[in-house]
LODREN-595953 format. One record per residue: residue in three letters; y, x, z of N, C-alpha, C in turn. Coordinates in steps of 0.02 Angstrom, whole numbers, padded with zeros to 5 digits, always signed. Atoms other than C-alpha are relative to their C-alpha. Example, Ala and Ser with C-alpha at 12.3 -4.5 7.8 and 13.67 -1.06 7.14 Angstrom:
<atoms>
ALA-00059+00045+00000-00225+00615+00390+00060+00045+00000SER-00059-00042-00003-00053+00684+00357+00055-00039+00037
</atoms>
This chain:
<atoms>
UNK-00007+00071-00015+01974-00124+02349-00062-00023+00038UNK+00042+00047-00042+01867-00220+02470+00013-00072+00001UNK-00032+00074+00022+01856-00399+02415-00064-00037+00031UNK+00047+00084-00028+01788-00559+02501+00007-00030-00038UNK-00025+00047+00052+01784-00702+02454+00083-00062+00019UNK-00064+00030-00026+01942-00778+02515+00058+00051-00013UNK-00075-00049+00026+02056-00621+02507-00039+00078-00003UNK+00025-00092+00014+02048-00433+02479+00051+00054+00030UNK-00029-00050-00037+02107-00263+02561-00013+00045-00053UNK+00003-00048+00036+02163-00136+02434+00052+00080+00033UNK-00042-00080-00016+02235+00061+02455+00004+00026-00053UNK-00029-00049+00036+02322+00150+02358+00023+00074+00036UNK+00002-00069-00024+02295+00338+02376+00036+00036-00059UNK-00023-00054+00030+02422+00450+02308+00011+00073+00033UNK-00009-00065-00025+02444+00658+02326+00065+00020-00021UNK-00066-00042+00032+02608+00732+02311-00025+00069-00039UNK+00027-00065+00059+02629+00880+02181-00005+00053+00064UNK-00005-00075-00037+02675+00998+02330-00033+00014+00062UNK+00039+00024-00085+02553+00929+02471-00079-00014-00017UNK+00062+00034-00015+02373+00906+02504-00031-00036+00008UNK+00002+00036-00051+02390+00791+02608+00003-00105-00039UNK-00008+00043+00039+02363+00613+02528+00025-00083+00051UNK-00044+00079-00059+02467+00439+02576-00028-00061-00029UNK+00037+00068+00007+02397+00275+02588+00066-00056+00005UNK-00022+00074+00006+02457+00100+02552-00021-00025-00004UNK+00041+00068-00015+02391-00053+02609+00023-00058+00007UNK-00017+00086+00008+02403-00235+02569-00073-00040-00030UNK+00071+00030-00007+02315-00374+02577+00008-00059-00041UNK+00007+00033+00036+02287-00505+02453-00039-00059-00023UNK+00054+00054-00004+02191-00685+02414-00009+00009-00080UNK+00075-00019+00066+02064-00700+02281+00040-00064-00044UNK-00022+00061+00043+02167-00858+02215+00041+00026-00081UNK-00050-00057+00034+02244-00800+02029+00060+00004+00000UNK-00093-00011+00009+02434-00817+02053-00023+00077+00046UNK-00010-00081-00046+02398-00677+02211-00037+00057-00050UNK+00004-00055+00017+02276-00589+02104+00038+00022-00067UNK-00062-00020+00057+02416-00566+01951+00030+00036+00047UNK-00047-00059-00051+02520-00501+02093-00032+00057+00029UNK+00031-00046-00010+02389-00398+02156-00003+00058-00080UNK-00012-00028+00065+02394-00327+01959+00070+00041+00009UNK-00068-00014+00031+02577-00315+01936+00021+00060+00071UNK+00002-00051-00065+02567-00207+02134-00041+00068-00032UNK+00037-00086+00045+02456-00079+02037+00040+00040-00049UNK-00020-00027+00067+02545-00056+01883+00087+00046+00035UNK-00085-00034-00023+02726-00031+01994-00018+00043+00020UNK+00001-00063-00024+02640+00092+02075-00041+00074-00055UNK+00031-00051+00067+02562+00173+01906-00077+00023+00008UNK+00053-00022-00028+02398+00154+01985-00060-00042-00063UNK+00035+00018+00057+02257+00133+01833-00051-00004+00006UNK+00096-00011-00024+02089+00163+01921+00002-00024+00053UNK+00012+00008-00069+02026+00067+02030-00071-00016+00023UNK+00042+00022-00019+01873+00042+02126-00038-00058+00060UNK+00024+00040-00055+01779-00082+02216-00078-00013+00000UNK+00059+00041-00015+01604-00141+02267-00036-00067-00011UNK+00026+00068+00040+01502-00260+02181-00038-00042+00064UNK+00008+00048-00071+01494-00401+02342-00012-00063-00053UNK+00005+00067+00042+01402-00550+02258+00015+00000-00062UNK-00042+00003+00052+01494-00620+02133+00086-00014-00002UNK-00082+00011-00010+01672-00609+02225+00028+00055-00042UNK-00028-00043+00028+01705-00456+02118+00006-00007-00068UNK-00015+00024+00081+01708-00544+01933+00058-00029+00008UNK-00063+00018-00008+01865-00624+01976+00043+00038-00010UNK-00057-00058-00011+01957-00470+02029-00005+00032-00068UNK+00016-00042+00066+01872-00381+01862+00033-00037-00067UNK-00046+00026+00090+01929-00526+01733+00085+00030-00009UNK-00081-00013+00016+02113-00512+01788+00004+00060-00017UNK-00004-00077-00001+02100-00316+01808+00004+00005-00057UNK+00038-00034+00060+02022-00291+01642+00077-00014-00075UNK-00042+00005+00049+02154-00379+01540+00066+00021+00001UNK-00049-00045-00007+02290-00301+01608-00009+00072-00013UNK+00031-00079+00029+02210-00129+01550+00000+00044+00065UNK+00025-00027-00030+02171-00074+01707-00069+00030+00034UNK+00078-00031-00002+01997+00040+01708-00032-00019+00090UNK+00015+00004-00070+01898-00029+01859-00093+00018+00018UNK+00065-00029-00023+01730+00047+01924-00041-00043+00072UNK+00027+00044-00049+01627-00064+02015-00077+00044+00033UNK+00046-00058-00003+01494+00033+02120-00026-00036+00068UNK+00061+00003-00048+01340+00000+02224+00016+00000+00053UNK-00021+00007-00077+01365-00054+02407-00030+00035+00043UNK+00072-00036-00023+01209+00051+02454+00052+00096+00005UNK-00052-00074+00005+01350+00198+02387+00061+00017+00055UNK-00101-00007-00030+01510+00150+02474-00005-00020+00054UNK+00029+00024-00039+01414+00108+02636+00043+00051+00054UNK-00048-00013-00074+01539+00128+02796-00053+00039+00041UNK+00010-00030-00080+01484+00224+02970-00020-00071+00042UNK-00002+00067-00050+01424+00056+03080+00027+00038+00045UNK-00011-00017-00070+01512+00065+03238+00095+00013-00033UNK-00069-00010+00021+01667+00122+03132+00047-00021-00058UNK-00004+00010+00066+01720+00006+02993+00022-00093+00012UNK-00026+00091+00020+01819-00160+02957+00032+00028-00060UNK-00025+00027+00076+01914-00241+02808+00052+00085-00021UNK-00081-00057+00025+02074-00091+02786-00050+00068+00013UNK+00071-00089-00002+01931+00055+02838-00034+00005-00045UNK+00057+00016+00079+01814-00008+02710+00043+00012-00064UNK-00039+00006+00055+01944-00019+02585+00031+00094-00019UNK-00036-00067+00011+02043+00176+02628-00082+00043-00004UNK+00057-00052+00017+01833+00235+02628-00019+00019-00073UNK+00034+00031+00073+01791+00163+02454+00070+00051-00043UNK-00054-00027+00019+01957+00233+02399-00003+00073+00017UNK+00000-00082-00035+01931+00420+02494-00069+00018-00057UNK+00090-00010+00026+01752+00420+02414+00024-00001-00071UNK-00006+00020+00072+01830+00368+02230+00047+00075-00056UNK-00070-00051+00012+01966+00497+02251-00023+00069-00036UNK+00060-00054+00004+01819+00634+02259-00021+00010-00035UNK+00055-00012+00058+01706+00596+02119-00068-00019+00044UNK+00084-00014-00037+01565+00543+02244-00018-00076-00024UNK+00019+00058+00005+01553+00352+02177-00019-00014-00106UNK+00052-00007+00043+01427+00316+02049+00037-00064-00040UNK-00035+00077+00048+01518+00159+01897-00097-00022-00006UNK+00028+00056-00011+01404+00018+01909+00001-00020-00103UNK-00020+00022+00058+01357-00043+01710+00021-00065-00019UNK+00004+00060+00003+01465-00179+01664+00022-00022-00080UNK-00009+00021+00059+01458-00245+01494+00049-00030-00035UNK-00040+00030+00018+01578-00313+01378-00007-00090+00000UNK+00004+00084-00047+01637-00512+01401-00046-00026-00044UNK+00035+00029+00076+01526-00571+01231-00063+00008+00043UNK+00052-00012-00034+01372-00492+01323-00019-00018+00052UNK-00005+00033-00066+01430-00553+01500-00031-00056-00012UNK+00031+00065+00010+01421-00736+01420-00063-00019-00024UNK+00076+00004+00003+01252-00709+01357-00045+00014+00051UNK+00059+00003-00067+01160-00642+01507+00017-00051+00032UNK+00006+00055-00042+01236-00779+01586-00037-00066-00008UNK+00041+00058+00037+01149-00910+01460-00087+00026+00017UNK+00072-00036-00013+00986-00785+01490-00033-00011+00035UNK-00002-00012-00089+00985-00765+01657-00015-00097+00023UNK+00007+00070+00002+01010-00972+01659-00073-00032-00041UNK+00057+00055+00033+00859-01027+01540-00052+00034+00042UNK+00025-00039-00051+00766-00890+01652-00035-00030+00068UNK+00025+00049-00065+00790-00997+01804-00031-00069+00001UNK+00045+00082+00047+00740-01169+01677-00056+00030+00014UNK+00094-00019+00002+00566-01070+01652-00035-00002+00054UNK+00047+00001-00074+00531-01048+01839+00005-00065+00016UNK-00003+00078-00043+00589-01218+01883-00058-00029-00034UNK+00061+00008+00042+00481-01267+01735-00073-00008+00029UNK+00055-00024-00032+00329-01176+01802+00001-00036+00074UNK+00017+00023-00089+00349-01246+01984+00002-00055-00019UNK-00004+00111+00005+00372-01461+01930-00073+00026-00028UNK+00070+00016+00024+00190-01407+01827-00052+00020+00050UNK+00015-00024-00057+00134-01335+01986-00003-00063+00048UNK-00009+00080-00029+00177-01489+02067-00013-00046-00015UNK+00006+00037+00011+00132-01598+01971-00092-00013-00012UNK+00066+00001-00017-00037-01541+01961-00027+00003+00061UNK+00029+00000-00058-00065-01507+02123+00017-00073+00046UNK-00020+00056-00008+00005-01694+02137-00044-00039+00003UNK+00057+00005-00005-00170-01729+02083-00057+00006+00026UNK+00054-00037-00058-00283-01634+02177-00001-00012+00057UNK-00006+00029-00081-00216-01711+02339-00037-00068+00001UNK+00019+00069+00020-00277-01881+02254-00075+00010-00038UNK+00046+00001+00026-00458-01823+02205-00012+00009-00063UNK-00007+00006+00077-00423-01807+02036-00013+00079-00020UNK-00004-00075+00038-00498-01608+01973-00003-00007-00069UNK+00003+00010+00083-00464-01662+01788+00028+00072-00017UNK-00015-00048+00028-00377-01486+01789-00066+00064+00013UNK+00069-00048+00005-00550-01389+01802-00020-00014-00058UNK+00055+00016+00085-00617-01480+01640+00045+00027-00044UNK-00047-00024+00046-00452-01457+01541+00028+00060-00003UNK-00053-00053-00003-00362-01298+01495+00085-00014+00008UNK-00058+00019+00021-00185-01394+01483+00011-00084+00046UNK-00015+00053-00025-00134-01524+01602+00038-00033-00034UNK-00051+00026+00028-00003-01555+01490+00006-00009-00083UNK+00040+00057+00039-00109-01598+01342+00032-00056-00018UNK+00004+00060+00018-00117-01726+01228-00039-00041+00046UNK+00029+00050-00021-00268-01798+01302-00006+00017+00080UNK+00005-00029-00085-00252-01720+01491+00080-00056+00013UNK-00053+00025-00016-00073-01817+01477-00011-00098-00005UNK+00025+00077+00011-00148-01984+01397-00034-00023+00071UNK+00046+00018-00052-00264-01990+01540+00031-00004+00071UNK-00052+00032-00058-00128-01959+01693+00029-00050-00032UNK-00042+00058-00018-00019-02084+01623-00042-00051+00002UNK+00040+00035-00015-00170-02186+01614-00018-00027+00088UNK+00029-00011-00070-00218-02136+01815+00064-00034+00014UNK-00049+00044-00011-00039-02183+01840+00021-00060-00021UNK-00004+00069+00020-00028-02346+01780-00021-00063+00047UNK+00058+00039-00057-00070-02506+01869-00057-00061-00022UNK+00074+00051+00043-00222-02565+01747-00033+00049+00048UNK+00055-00033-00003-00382-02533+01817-00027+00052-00021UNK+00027-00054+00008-00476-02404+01794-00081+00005-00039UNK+00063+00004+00055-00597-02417+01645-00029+00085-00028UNK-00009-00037+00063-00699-02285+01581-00024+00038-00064UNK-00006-00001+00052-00724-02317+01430+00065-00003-00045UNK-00079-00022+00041-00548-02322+01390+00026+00069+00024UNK-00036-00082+00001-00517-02148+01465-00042+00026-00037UNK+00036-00029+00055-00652-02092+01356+00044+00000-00074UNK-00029+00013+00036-00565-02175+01224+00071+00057-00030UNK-00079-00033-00021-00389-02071+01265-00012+00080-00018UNK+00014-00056+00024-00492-01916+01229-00005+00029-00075UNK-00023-00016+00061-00448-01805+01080-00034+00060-00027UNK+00005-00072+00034-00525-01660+00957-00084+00011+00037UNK+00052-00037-00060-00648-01545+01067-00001-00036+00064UNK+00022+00017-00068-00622-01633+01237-00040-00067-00021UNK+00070+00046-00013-00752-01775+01185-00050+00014+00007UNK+00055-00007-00015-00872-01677+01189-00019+00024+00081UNK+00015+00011-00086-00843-01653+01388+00025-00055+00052UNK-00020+00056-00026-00807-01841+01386-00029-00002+00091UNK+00027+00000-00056-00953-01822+01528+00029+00041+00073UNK-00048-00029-00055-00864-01699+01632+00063-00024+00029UNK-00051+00022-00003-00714-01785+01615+00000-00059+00063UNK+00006+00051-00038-00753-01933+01698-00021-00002+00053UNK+00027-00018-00069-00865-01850+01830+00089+00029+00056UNK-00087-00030-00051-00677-01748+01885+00052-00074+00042UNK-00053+00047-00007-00600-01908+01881-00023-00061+00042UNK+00010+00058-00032-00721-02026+01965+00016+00009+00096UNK-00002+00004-00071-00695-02086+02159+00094+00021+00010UNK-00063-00014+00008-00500-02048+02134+00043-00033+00048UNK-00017+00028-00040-00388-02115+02264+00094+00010+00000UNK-00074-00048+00004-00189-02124+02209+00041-00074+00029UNK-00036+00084-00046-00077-02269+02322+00053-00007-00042UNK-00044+00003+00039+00067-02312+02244+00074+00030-00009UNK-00058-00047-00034+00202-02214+02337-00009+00070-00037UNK+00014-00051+00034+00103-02059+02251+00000+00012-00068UNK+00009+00017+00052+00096-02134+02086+00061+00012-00025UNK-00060-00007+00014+00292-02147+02087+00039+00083+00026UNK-00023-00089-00017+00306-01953+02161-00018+00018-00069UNK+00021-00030+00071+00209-01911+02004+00037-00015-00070UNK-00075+00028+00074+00330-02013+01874+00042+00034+00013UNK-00072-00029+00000+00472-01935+01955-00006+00091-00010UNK+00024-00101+00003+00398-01727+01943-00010-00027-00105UNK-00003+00001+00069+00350-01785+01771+00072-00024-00039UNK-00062+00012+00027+00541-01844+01718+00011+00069+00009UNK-00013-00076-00013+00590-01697+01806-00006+00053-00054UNK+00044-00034+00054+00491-01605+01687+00033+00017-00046UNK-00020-00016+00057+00524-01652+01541+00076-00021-00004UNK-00057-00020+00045+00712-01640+01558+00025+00059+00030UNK-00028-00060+00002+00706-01481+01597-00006+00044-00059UNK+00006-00018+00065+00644-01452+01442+00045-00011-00045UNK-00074-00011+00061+00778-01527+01340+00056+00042+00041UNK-00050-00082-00012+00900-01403+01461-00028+00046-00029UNK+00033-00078+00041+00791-01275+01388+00025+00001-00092UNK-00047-00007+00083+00832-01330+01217+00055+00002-00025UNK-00090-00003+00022+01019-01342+01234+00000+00074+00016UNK-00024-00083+00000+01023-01175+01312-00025+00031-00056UNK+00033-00009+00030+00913-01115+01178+00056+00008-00068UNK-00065-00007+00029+01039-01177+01066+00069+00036-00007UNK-00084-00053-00004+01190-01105+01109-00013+00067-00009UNK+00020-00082+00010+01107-00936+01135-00014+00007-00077UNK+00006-00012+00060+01068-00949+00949+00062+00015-00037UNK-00086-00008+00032+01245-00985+00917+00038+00075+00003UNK-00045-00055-00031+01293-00850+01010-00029+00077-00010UNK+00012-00074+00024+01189-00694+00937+00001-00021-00063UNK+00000-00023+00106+01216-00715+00747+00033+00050+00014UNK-00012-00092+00028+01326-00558+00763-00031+00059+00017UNK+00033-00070-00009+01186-00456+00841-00071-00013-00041UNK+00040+00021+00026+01064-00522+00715-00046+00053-00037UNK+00018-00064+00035+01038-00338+00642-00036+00037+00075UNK+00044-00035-00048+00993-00276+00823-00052-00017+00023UNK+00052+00025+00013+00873-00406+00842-00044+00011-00031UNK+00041-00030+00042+00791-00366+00693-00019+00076+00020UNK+00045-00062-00011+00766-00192+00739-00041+00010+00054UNK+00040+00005-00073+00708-00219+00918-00064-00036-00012UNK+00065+00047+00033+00575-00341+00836-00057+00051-00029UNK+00067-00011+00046+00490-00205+00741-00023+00048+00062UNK+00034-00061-00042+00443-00115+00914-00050-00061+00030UNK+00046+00057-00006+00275-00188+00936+00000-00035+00083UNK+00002+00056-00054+00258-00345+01074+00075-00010+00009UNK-00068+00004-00012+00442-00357+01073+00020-00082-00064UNK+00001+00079+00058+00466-00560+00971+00085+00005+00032UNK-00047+00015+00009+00626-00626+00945+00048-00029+00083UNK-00024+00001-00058+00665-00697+01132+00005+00071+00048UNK-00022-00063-00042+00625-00537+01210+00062+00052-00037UNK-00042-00052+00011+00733-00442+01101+00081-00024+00052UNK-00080+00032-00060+00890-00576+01163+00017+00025+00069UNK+00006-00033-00067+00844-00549+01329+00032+00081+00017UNK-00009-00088+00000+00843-00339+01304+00070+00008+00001UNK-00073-00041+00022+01022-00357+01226+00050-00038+00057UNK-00045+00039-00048+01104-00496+01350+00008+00057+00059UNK-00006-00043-00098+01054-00359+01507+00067+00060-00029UNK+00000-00106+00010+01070-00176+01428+00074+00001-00059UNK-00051+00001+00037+01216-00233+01294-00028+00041-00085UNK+00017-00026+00062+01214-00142+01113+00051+00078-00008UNK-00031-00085-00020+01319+00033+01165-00039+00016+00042UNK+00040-00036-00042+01186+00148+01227+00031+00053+00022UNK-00044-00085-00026+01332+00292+01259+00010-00047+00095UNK-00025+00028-00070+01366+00175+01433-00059+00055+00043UNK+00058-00041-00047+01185+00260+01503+00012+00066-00025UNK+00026-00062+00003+01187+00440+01415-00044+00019-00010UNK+00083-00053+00022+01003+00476+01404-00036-00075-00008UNK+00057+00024-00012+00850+00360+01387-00018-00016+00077UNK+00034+00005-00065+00804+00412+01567+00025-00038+00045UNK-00045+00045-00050+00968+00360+01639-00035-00088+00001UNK+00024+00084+00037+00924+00178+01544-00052-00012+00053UNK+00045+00028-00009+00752+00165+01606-00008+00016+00101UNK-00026-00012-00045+00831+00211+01795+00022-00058+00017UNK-00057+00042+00005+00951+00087+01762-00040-00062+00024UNK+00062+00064+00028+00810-00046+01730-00045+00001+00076UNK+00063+00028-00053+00700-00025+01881-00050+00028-00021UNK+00092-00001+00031+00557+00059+01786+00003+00076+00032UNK+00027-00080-00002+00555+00237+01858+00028+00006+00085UNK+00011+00005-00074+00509+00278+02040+00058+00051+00034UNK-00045-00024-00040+00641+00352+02170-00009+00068+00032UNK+00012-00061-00056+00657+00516+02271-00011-00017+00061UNK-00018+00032-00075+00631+00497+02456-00046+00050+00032UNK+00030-00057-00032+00574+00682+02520+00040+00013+00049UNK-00047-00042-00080+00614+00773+02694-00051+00028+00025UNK+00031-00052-00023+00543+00916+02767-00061+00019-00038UNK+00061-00024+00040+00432+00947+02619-00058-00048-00007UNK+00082+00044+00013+00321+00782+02621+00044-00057-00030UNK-00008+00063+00039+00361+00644+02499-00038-00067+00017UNK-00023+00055-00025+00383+00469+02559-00007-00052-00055UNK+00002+00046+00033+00382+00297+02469+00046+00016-00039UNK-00012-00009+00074+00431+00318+02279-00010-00051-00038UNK+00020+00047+00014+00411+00138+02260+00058-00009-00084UNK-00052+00028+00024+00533+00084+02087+00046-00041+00029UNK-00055+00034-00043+00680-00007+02159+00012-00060-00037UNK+00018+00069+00015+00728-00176+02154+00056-00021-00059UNK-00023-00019+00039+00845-00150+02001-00029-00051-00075UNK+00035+00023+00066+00826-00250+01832-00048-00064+00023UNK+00028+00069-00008+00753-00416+01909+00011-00051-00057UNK+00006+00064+00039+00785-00519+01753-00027+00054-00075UNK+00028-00017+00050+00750-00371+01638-00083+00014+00010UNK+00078-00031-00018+00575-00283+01718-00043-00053-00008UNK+00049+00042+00022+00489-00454+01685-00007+00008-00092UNK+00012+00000+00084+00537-00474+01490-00043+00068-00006UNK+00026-00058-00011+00469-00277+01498-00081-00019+00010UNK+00054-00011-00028+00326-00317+01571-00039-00040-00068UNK+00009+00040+00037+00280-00456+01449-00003+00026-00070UNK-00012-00043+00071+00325-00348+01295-00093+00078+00023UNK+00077-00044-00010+00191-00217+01378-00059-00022-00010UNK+00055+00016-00007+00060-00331+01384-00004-00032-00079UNK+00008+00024+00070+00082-00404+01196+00008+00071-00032UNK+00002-00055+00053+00118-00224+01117-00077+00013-00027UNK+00062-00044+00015-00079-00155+01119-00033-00078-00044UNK+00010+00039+00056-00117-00328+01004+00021+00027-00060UNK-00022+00010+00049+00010-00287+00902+00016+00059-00020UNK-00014-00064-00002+00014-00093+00891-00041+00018-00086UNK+00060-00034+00076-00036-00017+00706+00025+00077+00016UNK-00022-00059-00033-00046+00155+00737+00019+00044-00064UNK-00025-00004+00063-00003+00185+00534+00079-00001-00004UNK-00083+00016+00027+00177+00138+00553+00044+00051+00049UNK-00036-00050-00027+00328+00247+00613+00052-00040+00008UNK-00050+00050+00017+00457+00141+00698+00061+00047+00037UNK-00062-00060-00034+00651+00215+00719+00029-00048+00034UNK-00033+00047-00071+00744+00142+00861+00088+00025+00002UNK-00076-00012-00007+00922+00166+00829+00011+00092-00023UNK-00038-00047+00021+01027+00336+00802-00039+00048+00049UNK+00015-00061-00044+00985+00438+00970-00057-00036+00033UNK+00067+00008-00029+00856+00342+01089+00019-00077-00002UNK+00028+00081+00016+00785+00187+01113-00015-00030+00073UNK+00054+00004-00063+00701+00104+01266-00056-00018+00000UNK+00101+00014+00021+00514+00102+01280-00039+00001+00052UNK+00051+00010-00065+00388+00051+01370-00054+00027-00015UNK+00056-00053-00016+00233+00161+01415-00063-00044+00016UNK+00068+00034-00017+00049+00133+01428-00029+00033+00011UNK+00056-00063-00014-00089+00210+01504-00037+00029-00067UNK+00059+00002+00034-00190+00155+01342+00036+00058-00034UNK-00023-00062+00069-00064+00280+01228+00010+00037+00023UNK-00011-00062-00054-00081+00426+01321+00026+00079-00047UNK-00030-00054+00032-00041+00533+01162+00032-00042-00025UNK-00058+00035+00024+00099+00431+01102+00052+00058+00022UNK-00079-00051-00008+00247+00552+01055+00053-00046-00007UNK-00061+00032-00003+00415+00497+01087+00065+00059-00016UNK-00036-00035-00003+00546+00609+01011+00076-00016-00047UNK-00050+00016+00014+00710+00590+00941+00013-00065-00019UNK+00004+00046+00015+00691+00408+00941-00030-00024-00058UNK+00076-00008+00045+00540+00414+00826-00038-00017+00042UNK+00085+00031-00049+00372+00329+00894-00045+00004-00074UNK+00053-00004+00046+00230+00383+00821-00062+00026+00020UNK+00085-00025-00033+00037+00405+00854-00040+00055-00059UNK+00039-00045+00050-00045+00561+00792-00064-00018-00002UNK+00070+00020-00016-00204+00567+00736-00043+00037+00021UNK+00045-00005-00069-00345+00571+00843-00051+00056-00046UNK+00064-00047+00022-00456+00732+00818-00055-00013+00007UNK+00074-00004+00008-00621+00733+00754-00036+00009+00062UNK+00047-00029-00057-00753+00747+00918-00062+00017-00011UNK+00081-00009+00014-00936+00829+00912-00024-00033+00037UNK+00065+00054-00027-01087+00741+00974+00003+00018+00067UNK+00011-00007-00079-01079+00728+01146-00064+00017+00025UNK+00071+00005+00000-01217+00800+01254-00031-00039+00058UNK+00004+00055-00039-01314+00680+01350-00017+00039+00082UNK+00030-00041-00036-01315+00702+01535-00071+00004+00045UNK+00068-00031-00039-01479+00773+01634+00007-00025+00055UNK+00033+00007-00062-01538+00722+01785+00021+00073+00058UNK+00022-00077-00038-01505+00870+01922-00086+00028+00019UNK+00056-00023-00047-01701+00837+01997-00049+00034-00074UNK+00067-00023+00071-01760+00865+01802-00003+00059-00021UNK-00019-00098+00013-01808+01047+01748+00001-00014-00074UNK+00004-00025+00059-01813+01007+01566+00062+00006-00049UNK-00061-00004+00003-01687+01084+01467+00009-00060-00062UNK-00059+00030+00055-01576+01017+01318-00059-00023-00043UNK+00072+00008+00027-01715+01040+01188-00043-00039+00002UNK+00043+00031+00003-01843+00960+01254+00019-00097+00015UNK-00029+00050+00000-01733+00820+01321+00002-00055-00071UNK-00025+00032+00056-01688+00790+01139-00055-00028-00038UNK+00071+00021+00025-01884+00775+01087-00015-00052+00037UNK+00002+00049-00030-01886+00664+01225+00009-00077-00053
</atoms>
């Protein structure tokens, strides 16, 4: 199948018992669902159960819901795989290639999760894009300041502070500018760099057109935060039945309760879909590519693969060596697990989904080193 988004070009390849020689059928079909039911009920008359197509966007979840519930097995596969001849290739070519190629065994299934898991990466994947938006309005909103003389974010760690917040809505306001009342506005530890404070903040220059850019980045703001908490919500709703896989993904150190969600919304909770570990961490983006010819190896960069997982990953790497006891033995399911690597655990065994750190052999006294221009040996060094 070759699907747009408006309509689709499918083939049906059958072989006779007494021939080689294989016959095509082609029709063409719109993405609307009455056609794609008929596009269904055209498969099944012809007893056709496998089908493949190319994951284009997101015009290929359409074709997959109907497919799926009619019990027809569909293999969705990498466009990078099923990649035409230029010069020789439209809609009904593309469609009898993808189909010639499927017929073979040369097209690689694409992992697509069950619908429970679908609807969670989609909640994932969504609070995901809250966090960046997030991150860019505080980006903006500070740097909203800095155009207006204002470096109050050099003194503070937290623009978004109690008393870093008292003090913009203060700057934004249209009282004067006292300050002994921004002194006042200061809280805890920042009085004691009341003096700094006021130096960042004096000579300030904000018109009123800028004043109302800054109210509106700060609404902004904070309601992206309550979207964060509804999504937040629901996603809670929506893993109580993996509440046991959670828990076990938790006890692999730097791994907290959001990253585990995250782990299970991508990768699902059937590890037979990958086969190995390696496949998995393939799958993910974390392990570098082939790209040899004539005996000299070429960019081996990781591929661009796992864009919403390789961050949580990354994030779990950098909190594990806090939270690492090298006393404990943690099991990761039945056969393997997925794990992330560090330079720092360079003897870290990993074997039948067991993690565990041996211990570190005894070392003798190191000896110190010599000078090359010095003649004296070891000995005397040591009287030294």
């Amino acid at each position: 199948v070759d699907v747009h988004k408006t309509f689709l070009v499918a083939t049906i390849i059958t072989t006779p018992a007494d021939s080689l020689q294989p016959n095509y059928q082609k029709k063409r079909f719109s993405t609307f669902n009455s056609d794609l039911n008929r596009f269904a009920d055209w498969l099944l008359e012809h007893n056709c159960l496998d089908v493949c197509m190319e994951s284009t966007g997101k015009y290929w979840v359409p074709v997959f819901n109907v497919l799926e519930k009619r019990g027809i097995r569909v293999v969705i596969a990498n466009p990078k795989w099923v990649k035409a001849v230029k010069g020789n290739k439209d809609d009904t070519k593309d469609s009898k290639w993808i189909g010639d190629l499927f017929r073979i065994g040369l097209v690689k299934s694409s992992f697509i999760p069950d619908l429970n898991i679908r609807i969670l990466r989609e909640f994932t994947r969504y609070r995901y894009k809250l966090v960046s938006m997030k991150s860019s309005e505080k980006n903006r909103f500070q740097n909203a300041f800095t155009v207006c003389n204002v470096a109050l974010d050099s003194v503070v760690s937290d623009m978004f502070g109690k008393s870093a917040t008292a003090i913009t809505d203060y700057l934004t306001s249209d009282e004067s500018f006292d300050p002994e009342h921004c002194v006042s506005l200061l809280q805890r530890s920042l009085k004691k760099k009341a003096g700094q404070v006021l130096e960042s903040i004096e000579g300030f220059s904000i018109a009123d057109e800028q004043k109302a850019r800054i109210k509106i980045i700060r609404e902004h703001y904070d309601f992206i935060e309550k979207m964060i908490a509804k999504v937040d919500t629901c996603v809670n709703e929506m893993v109580e039945k993996y509440e046991g896989e959670i828990n076990l993904l938790c006890t692999i150190p730097g791994i907290d309760r959001r990253s585990a969600i995250t782990i299970i919304s991508e990768i699902g909770t059937d590890m037979s879909q990958f086969g190995s570990s390696k496949r998995l961490c393939c799958w993910a983006g974390l392990t570098p590519g082939n790209n040899e010819s004539a005996g000299k190896k070429k960019s081996v960069r990781i591929s661009r693969a796992g864009v919403y997982l390789k961050p949580a990953l990354v994030q779990v790497a950098h909190a594990a060596p806090n939270q690492y006891n090298p006393n404990q033995i943690f099991l990761i399911g039945d056969g393997f697990g997925l794990f992330v690597f560090f330079e720092k655990f360079e003897d870290t065994h990993f074997r039948n989904g067991v993690v565990k750190r041996p211990e570190s052999k005894p070392r003798g006294p190191r000896k110190p080193k010599l000078a090359k221009d010095k003649e004296d040996n070891y000995e005397n060094h040591q009287k030294l």
